[in-house]
C-alpha positions in Angstrom: -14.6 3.4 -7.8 -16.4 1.1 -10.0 -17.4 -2.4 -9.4 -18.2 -5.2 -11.8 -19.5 -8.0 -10.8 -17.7 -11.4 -11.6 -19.7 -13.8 -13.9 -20.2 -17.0 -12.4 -19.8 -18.9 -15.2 -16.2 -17.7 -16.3 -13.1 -17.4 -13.9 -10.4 -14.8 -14.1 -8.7 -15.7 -17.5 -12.4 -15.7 -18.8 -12.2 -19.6 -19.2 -15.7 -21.7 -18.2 -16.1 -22.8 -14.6 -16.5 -21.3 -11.3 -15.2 -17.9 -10.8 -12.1 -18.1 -8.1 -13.6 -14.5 -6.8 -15.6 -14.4 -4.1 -16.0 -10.4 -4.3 -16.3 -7.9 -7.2 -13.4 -6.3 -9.2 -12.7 -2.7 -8.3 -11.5 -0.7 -11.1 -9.9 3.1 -10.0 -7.6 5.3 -11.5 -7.2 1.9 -14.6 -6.2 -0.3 -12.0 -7.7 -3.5 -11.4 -8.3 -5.1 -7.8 -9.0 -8.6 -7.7 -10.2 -10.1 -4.1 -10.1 -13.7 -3.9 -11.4 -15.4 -1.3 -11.6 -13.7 2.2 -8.5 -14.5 3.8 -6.2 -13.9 0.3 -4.5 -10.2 0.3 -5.7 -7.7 -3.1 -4.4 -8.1 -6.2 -3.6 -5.7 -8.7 -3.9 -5.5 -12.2 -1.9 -2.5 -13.9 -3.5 -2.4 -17.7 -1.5 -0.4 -20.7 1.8 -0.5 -19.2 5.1 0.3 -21.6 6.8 -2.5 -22.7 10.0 0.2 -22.2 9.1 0.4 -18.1 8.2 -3.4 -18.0 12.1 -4.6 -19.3 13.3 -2.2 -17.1 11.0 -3.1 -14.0 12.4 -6.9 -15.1 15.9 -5.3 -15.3 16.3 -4.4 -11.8 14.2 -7.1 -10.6 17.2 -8.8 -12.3 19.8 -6.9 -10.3 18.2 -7.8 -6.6 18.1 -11.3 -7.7 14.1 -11.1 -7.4 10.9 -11.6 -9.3 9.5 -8.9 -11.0 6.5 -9.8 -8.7 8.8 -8.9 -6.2 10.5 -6.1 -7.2 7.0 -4.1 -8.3 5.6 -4.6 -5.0 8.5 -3.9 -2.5 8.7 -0.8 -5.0 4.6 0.0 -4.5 5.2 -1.1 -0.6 8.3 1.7 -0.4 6.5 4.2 -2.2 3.3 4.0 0.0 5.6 4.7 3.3 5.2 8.3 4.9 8.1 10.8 3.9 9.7 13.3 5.9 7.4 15.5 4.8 4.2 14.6 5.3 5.3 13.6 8.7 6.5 16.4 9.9 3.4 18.0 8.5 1.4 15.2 10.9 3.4 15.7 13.7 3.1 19.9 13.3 -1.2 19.5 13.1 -0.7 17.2 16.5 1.3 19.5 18.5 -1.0 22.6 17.3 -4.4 21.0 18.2 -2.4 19.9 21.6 -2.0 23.3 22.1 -5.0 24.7 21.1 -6.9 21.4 23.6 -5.2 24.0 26.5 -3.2 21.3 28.5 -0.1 21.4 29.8 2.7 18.8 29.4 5.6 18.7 32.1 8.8 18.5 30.8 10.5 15.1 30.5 13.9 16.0 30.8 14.1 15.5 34.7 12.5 12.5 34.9 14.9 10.8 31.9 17.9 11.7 33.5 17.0 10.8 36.6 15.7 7.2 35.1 19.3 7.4 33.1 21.1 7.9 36.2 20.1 5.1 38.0 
């Protein structure tokens, strides 16, 4: 990951006066994370996009009534959730090093029915 240091003497927009960044950019993979102040949540910058995928990014921001602000980071926020997948993958590399720890687990089964039963 690079970092670049924010001049002092420009702000984001590269206009004079103080920066509004109180930490370096990162730059990885072409995207851009601005931190501003310390309590304010990463932004990101997404350079060379198609003008094709941003009217249809706007599009469906359209159709959920949204801002495209919106829309691109419930989309990121979605797509950065585990899948089935990966965790059943998790869940399998827990229950192997369980077994391999060599402890012993009751069953449950009695003791949910009986709690059930009550």
């Amino acid at each position: 990951m690079t970092r670049l240091p924010l001049d002092s003497r420009t702000n984001s927009i590269g206009k004079s006066g103080p920066s509004l960044h109180t930490k370096p950019v990162q730059v990885k993979h072409g995207i851009i994370i601005l931190i501003a102040g310390e309590s304010a949540l990463p932004n990101l910058l997404v350079r060379d996009l198609n003008e094709r995928t941003i009217a249809k990014l706007k599009r469906r921001a359209e159709r959920h009534n949204t801002s495209l602000q919106t829309e691109v980071k419930t989309i990121l926020e979605e797509s950065s959730r585990m899948d089935w997948a990966e965790f059943k993958s998790r869940a399998d590399a827990f229950r192997e090093k369980m077994i391999e720890s060599g402890r012993t687990f009751s069953d449950s089964t009695e003791l949910v029915r009986e709690d059930r039963d009550r």
